[in-house]
DRENTORKE-646152 format. One line per field, with one value per residue (C-alpha): residue number from 1; residue in one letter; z, y, x. Coordinates in Angstrom, 1 decimal, always signed. Layout:
% residues N
resi c(NUM ...)
resn c(A ...)
Z c(Z ...)
Y c(Y ...)
X c(X ...)
//
This chain:
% residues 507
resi c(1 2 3 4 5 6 7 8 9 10 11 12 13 14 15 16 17 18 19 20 21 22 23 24 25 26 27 28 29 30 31 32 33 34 35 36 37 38 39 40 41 42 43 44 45 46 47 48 49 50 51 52 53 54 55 56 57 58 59 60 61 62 63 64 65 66 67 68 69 70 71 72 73 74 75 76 77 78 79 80 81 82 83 84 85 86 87 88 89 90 91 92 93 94 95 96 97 98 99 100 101 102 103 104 105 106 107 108 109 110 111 112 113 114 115 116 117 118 119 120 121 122 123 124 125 126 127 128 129 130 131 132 133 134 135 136 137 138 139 140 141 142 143 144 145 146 147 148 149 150 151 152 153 154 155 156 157 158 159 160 161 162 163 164 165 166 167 168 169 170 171 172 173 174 175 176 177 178 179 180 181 182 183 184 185 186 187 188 189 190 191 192 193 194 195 196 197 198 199 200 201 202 203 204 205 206 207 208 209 210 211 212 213 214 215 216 217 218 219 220 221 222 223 224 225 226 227 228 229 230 231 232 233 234 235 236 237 238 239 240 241 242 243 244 245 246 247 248 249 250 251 252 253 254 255 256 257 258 259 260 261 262 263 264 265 266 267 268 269 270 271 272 273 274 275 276 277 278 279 280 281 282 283 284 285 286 287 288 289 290 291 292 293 294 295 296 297 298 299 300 301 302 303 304 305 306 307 308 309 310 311 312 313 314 315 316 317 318 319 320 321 322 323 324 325 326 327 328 329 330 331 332 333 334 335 336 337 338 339 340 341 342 343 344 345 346 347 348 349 350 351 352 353 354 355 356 357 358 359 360 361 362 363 364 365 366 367 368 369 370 371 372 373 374 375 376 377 378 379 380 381 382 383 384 385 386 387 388 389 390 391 392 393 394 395 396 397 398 399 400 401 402 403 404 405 406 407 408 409 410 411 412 413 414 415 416 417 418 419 420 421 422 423 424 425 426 427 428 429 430 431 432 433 434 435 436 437 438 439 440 441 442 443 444 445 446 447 448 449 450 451 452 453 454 455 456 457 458 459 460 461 462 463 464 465 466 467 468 469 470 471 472 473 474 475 476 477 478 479 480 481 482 483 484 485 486 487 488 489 490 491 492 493 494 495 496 497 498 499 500 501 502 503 504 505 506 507)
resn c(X X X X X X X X X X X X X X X X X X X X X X X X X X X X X X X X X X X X X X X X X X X X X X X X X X X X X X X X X X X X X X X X X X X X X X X X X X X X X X X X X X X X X X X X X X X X X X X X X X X X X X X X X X X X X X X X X X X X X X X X X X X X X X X X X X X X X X X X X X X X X X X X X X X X X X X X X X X X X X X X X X X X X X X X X X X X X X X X X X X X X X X X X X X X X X X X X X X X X X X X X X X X X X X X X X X X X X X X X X X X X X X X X X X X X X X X X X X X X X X X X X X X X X X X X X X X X X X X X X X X X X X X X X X X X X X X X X X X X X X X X X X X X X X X X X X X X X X X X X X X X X X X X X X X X X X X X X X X X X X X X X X X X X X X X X X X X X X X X X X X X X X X X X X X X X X X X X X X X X X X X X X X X X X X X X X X X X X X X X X X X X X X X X X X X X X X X X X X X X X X X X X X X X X X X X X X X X X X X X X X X X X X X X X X X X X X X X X X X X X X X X X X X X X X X X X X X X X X X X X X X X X X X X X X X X X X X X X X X X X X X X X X X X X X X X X X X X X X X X X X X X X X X X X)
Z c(+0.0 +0.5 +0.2 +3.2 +3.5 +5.7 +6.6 +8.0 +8.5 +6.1 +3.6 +4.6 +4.7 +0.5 +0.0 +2.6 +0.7 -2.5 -0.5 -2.0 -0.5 -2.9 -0.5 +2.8 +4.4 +7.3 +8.7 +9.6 +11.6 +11.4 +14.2 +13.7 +12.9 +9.6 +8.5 +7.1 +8.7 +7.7 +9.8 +8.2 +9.5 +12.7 +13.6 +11.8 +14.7 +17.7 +16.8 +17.0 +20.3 +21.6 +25.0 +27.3 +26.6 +22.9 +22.8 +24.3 +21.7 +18.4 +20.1 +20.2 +17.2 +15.9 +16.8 +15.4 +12.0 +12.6 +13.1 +9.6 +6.8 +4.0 +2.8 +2.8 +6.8 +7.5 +5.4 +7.5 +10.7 +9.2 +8.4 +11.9 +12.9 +10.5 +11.8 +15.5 +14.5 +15.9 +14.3 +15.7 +14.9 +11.8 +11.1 +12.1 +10.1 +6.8 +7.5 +7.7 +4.8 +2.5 +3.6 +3.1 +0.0 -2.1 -5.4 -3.2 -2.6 -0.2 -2.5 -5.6 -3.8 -2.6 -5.4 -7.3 -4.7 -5.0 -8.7 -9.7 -7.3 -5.2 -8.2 -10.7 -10.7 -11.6 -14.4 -18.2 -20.0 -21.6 -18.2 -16.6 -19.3 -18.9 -15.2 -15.4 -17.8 -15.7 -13.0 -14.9 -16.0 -12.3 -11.2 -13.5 -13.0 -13.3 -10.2 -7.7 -6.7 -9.0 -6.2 -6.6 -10.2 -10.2 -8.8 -11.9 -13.7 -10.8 -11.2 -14.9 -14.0 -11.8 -14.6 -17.1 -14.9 -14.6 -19.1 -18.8 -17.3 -19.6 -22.9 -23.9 -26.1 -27.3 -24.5 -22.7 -25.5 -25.5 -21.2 -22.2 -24.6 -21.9 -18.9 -18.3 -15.2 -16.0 -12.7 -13.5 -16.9 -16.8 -14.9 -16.7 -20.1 -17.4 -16.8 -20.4 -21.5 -18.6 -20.0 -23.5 -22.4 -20.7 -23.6 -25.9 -28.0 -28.1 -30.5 -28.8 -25.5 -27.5 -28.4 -24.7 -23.5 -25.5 -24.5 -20.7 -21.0 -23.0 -19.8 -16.9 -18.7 -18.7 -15.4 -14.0 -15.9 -15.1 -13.4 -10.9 -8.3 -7.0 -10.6 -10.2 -7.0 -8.4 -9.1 -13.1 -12.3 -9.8 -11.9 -14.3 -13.5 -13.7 -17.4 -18.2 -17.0 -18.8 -22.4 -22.0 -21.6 -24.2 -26.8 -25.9 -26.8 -30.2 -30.0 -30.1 -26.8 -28.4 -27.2 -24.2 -23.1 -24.6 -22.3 -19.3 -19.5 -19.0 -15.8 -13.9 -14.9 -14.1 -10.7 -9.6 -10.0 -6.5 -9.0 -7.3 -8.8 -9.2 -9.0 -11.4 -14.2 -13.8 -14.3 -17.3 -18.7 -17.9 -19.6 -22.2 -22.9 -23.1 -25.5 -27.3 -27.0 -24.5 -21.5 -20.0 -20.6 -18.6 -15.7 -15.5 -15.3 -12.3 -11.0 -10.5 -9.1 -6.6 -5.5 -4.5 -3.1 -1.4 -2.6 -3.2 -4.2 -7.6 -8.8 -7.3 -9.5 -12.5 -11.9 -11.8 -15.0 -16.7 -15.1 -16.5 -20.0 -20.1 -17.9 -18.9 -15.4 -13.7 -10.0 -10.3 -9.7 -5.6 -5.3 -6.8 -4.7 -1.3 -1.9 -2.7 +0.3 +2.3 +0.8 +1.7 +5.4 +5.6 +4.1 +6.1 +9.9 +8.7 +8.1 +11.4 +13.4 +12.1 +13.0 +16.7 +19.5 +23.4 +24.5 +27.8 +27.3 +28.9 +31.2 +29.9 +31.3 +28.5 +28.6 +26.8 +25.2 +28.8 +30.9 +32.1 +32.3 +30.6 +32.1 +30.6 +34.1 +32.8 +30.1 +32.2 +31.9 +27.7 +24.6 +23.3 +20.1 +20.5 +16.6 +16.6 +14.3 +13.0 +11.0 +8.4 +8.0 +4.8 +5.4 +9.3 +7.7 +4.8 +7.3 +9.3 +8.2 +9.0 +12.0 +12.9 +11.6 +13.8 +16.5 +15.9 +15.6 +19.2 +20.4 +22.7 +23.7 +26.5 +26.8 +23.8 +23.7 +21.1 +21.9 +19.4 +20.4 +18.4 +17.9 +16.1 +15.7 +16.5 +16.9 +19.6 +19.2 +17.7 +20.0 +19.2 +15.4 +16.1 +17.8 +15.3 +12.6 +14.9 +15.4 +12.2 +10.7 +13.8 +14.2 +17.7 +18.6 +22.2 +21.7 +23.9 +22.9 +23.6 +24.9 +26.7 +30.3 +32.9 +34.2 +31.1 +28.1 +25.1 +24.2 +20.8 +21.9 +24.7 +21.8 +19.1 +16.9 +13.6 +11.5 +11.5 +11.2 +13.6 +15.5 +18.5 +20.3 +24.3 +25.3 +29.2 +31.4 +29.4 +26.7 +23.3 +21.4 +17.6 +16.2 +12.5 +10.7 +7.8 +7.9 +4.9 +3.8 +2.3 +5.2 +4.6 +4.9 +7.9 +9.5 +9.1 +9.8 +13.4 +13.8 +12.8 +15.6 +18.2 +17.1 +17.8 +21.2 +22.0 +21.2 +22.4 +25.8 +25.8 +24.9)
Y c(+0.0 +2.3 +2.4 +3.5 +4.8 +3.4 +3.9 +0.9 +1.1 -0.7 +1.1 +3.8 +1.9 +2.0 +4.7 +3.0 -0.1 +1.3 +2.5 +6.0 +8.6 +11.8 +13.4 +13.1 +9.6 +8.4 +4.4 +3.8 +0.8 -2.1 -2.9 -6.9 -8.8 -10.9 -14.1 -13.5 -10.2 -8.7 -6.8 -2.9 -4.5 -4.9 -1.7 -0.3 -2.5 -1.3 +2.7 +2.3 +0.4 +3.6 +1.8 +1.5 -2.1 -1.3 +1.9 -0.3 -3.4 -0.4 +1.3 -2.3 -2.9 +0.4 +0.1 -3.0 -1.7 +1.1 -0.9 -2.8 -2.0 -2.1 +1.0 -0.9 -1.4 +2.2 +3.5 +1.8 +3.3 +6.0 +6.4 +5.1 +8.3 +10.3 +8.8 +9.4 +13.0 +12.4 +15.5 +14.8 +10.8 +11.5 +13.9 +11.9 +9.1 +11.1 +12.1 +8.3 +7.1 +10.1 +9.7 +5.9 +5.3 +8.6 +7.5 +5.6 +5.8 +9.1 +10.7 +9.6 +11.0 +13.9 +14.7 +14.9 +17.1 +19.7 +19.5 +19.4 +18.4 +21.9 +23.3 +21.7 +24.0 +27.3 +25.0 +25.7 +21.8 +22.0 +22.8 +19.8 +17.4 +18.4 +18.4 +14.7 +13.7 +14.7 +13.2 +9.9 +10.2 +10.4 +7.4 +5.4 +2.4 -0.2 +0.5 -0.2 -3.1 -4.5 -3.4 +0.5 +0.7 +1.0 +4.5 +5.6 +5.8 +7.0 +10.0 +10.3 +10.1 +13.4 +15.1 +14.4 +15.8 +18.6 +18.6 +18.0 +21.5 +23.4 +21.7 +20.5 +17.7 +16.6 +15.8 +14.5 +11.7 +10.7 +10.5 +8.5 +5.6 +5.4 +4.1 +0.7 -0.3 -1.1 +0.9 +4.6 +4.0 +3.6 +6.5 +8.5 +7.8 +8.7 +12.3 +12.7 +12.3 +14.1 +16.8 +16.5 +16.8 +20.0 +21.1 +20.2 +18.2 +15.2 +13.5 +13.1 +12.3 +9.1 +8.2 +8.5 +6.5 +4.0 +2.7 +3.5 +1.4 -1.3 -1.2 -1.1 -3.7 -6.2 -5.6 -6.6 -9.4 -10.1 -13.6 -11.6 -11.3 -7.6 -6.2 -7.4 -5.2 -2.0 +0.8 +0.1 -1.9 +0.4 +3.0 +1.2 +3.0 +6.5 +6.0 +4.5 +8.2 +10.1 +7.7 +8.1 +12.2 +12.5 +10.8 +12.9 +15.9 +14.6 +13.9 +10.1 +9.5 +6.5 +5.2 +6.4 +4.0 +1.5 +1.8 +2.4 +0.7 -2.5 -1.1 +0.2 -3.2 -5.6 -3.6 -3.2 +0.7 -0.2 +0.2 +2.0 +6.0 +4.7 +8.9 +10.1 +6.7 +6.9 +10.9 +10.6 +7.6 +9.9 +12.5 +10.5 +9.3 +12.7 +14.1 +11.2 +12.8 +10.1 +11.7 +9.1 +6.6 +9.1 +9.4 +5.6 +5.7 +8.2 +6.4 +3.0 +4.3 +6.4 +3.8 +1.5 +4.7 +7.5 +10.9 +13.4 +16.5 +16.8 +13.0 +14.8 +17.7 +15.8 +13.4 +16.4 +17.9 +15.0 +13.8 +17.4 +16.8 +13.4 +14.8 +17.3 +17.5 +19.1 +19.3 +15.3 +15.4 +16.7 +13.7 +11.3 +12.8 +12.3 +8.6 +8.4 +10.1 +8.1 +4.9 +5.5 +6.2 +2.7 +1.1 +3.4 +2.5 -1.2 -1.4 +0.3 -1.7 -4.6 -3.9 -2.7 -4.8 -5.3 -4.8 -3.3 -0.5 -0.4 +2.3 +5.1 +8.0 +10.3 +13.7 +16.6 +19.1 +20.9 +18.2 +17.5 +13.7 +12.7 +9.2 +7.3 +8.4 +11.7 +10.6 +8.8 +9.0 +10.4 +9.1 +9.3 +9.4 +8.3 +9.1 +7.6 +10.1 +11.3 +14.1 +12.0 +10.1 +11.1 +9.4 +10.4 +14.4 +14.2 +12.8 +15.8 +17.9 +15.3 +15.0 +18.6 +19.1 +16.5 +18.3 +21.2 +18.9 +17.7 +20.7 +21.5 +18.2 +16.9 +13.8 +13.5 +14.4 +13.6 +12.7 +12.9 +10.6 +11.4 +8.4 +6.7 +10.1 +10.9 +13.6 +16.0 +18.0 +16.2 +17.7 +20.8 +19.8 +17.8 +21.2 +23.3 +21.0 +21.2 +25.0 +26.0 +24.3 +25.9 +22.6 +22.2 +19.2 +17.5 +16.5 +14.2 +11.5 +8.4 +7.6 +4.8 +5.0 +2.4 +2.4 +3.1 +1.1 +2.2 +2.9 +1.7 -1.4 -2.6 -2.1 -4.0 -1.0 -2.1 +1.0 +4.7 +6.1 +4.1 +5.5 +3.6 +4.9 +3.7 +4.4 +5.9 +2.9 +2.4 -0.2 +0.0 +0.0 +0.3 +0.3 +0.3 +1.1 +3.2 +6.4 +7.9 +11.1 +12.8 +15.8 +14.3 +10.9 +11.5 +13.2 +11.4 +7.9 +9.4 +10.6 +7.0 +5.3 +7.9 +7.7 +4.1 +4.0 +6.2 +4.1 +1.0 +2.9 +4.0 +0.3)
X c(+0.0 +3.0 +6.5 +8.8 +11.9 +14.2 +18.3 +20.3 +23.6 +25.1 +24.0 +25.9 +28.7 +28.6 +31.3 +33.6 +33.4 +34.9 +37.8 +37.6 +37.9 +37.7 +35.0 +34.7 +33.6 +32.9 +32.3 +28.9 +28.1 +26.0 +24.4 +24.2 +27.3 +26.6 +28.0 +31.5 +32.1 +35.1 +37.3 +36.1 +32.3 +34.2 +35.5 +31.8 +30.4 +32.2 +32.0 +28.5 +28.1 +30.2 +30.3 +33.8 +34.6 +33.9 +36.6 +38.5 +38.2 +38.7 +41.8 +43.4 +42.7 +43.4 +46.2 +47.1 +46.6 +48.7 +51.6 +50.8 +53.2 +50.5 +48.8 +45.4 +45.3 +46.9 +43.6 +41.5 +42.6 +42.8 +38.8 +38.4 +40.2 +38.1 +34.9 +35.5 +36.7 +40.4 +42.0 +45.5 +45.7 +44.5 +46.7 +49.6 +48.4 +48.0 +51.7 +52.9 +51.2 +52.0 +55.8 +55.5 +53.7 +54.4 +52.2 +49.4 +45.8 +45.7 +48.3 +46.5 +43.1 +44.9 +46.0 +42.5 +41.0 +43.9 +44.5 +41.2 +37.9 +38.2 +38.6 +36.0 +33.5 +35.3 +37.5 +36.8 +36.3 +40.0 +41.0 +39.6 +40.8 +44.4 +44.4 +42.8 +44.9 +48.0 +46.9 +45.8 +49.8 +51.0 +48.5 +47.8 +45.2 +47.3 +49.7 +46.8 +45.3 +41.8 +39.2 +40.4 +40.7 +36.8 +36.8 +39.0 +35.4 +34.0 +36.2 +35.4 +31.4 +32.1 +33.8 +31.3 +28.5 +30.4 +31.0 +27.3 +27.0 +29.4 +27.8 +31.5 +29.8 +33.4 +34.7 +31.9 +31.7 +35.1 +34.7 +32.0 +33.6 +36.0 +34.0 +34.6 +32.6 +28.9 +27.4 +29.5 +29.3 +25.2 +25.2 +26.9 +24.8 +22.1 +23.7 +24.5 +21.0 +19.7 +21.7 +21.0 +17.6 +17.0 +19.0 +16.5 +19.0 +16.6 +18.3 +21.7 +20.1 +17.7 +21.3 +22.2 +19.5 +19.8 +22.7 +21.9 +19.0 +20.9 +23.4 +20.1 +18.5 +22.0 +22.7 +19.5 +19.8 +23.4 +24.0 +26.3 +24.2 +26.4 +26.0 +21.9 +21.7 +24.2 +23.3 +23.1 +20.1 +18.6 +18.9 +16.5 +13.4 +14.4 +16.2 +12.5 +11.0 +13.9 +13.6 +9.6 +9.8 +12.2 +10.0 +7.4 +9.6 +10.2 +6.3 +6.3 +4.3 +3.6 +7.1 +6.3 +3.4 +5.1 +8.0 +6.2 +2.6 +4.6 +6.6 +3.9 +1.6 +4.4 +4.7 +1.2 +1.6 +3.4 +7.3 +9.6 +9.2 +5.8 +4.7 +7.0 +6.5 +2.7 +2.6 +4.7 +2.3 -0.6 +0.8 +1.8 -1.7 -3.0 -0.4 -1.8 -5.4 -6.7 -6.9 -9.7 -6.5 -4.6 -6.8 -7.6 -4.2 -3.7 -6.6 -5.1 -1.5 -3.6 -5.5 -2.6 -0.2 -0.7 -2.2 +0.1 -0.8 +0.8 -0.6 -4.0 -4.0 -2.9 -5.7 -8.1 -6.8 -7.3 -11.1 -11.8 -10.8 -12.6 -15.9 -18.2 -19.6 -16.8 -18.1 -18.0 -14.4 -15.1 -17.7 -14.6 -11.9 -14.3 -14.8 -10.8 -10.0 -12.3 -11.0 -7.5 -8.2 -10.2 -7.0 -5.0 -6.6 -7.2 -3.3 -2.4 -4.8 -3.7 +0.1 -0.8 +0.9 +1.2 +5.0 +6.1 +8.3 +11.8 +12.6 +15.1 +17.0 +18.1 +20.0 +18.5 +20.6 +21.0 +21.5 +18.3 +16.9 +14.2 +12.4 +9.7 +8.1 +7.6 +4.7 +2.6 -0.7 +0.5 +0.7 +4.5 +5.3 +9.5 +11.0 +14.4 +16.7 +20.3 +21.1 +22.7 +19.6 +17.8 +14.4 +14.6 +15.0 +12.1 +9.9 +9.9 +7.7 +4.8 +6.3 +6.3 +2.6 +1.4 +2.9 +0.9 -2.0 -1.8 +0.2 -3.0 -4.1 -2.3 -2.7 -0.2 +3.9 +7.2 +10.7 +12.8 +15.9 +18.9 +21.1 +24.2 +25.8 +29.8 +32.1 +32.3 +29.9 +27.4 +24.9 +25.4 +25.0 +21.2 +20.3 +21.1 +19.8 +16.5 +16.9 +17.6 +14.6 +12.2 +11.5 +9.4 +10.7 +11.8 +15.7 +17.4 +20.2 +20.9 +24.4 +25.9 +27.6 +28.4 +25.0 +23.2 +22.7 +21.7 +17.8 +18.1 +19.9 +16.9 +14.4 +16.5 +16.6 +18.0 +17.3 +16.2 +13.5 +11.9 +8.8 +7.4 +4.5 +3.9 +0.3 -0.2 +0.5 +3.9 +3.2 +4.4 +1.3 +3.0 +6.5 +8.2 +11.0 +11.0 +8.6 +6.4 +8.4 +5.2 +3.8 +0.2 +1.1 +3.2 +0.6 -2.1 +0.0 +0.8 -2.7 -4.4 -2.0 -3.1 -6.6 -6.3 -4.7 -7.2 -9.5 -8.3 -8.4 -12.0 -13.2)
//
């Protein structure tokens, strides 16, 4: 019925993996320890659990890799360092490996970022050839190990965004023919086109897309299970929305349904994109002077997602141009509405549970504890949350509207519980994200101590978001991972659970 968004640590960890470190990265844990765990999922591990015996367990081993004489394990303390924000380590590890391996992989990455990635944007195209082509000269790909010569094309795919933006067509098709590795390279046609698009070269970008849907469509058919779930094959869906919008530029929205009708169908209208395929398809449809097609269309996606206002008004534009009684559309809209919040509550109810909830003591941001004592007798809404958590952040908005919903009922309350954050003064950093958005929102942060362990740890908190909600007499009536990002269907998801404790209460 919907599709939520949901952060786990490991996938943070994707950057890491490649070893590359041209922008700045930072090891993000996994919380469980999977089969086969290598040593990087170690040290990911023990950040994370940011408890005494855990410090204790990464400095050892820390340590150990510092007194390794390959380049490989010196990195890897080394973005330990850079995780936990140890400026002076750090620094005296970037000295060591410089001195002992002159033409490495943190010269070779230092390199770029002085010679040309600080620079990129203010570089003419000629300027960034030659500069990559020097540094290609001082490091090249065949002095460094097979698992780093994929971020060679990585490099390139940065550079031809940038030759995407500065329309230097030549050189952005001879970056092109070069790209070697099947997930930048897609990507990369992907840009191209994108490109080529807002241009309103339609031509060049169909011979764009072609091939990036020649290399989506091999890769998710690939018997390599890693290039299946890369970012070639992820990226399938959106080249589908850019080939279909293209063609109906160059007025063949014929091509159009034909490469999305089967997408959506295959899907359910439930794809992935799902919004932006099934708007194009509609649109598609009426460029094609069906709009009925179109809204049946709108129709069906709607009924299996959730109503954002954009898929709304396009459904409305198009009920018009297929209905000569107009005011019909209000009448339609009521029953859609009134559909989706009988799915909505049915879902929710169906989810609710019966958990006790574990008593916490958390510091706020001055020092003041906050017990699960203090909400007795309330509903609290508990909204587990980092600032590097993308979902967490686009669900906030929701978030803050239902707090103005309930702002003057008080039998409800919020707690937003900042976690899995480091640095010094990560604090400070949640309450400015908080304050700088004028977000009204309770912050407190769970840390470990001696005599404390950590919230998200007695809940077996996997991933963030995750919202739990513990009725007056401390039970956890509902909890889930992942969050709707949409304000409306944030807001009316927290107000269907509260409803329902309510309700649950009176009976």
């Amino acid at each position: 019925m919907k599709q939520l968004q949901v952060i786990t640590r490991w996938m943070l960890m994707l950057m890491l993996m490649t070893g590359f470190n041209l922008s700045a990265q930072t090891i993000r844990m996994a919380q469980d320890k999977p089969t086969g765990t290598s040593l990087r999922d170690e040290l990911n591990l023990l950040i994370n659990q940011n408890t005494e015996a855990a410090k204790a367990k990464l400095t050892a081993k820390t340590d150990s890799l510092s007194g390794s004489k390959k380049e490989a394990d010196l990195m890897l303390a080394r973005a330990v360092f850079k995780t936990m924000e140890d400026s002076d380590k750090l620094q005296a590890m970037d000295k060591r490996i410089l001195k002992q391996f002159p033409k490495g992989q943190l010269a070779r990455d230092n390199a770029y970022e002085v010679q040309i990635g600080r620079h990129l944007e203010t570089l003419s195209a000629k300027e960034i050839d030659a500069r990559f082509r020097t540094w290609l000269k001082k490091y090249p790909k065949a002095q460094y190990p097979i698992e780093q010569q994929g971020q060679y094309d990585f490099v390139r795919m940065i550079l031809i965004k940038q030759l995407v933006k500065l329309k230097a067509i030549d050189l952005l098709e001879t970056y092109l023919q070069e790209m070697q590795d099947p997930n930048w390279r897609t990507m990369s046609y992907f840009y191209a086109a994108e490109g080529a698009v807002d241009a309103k070269d339609n031509a060049r970008a169909d011979t764009y897309l072609a091939e990036a849907l020649r290399l989506s469509t091999a890769a998710k058919n690939a018997d390599d299970a890693k290039l299946r779930n890369g970012f070639a094959a992820m990226l399938y869906p959106q080249i589908a929305d850019l080939y279909a919008k293209n063609n109906m530029q160059l007025g063949k929205p014929e091509l159009a349904v034909e490469m999305l009708k089967p997408i959506l169908e295959d899907s359910h209208y439930k794809q992935f994109q799902g919004a932006a395929l099934s708007q194009s398809l509609a649109k598609a449809y009426q460029q094609l002077n069906k709009p009925f097609q179109g809204f049946l269309v709108m129709d069906r996606y709607l009924n299996q997602n959730n109503l954002d206002s954009t898929s709304l008004q396009l459904v409305e534009d198009l009920y018009n141009a297929s209905n000569q009684e107009k005011a019909g559309f209000d009448s339609y809209l009521q029953f859609l509405q009134h559909k989706k919040q009988q799915e909505l509550m049915a879902h929710l109810s169906s989810k609710m549970i019966e958990k006790p909830m574990p008593d916490f003591s958390l510091m706020d941001m001055d020092g003041n504890k906050v017990n699960l004592a203090d909400y007795k007798g309330k509903i609290l809404v508990i909204d587990f949350w980092a600032t590097w958590c993308v979902p967490c952040i686009k669900s906030f908005p929701g978030m803050q509207a239902s707090i103005e919903k309930y702002k003057a009922q008080s039998d409800v309350a919020f707690l937003f519980v900042n976690v899995w954050e480091k640095g010094a003064d990560f604090k400070k950093r949640a309450q400015d994200f908080i304050n700088q958005n004028q977000y009204d929102f309770k912050l407190v942060f769970d840390e470990a101590s001696a005599n404390n362990t950590l919230l998200v740890d007695k809940l077996n908190v996997k991933s963030i978001p995750t919202k739990l909600f513990v009725d007056g007499q401390g039970v956890i009536r509902y909890m889930a991972s992942g969050s709707e990002t949409g304000k409306e269907a944030v807001l009316n998801e927290v107000s269907g659970i509260i409803e329902l404790i309510r309700s649950s209460n009176t009976n």
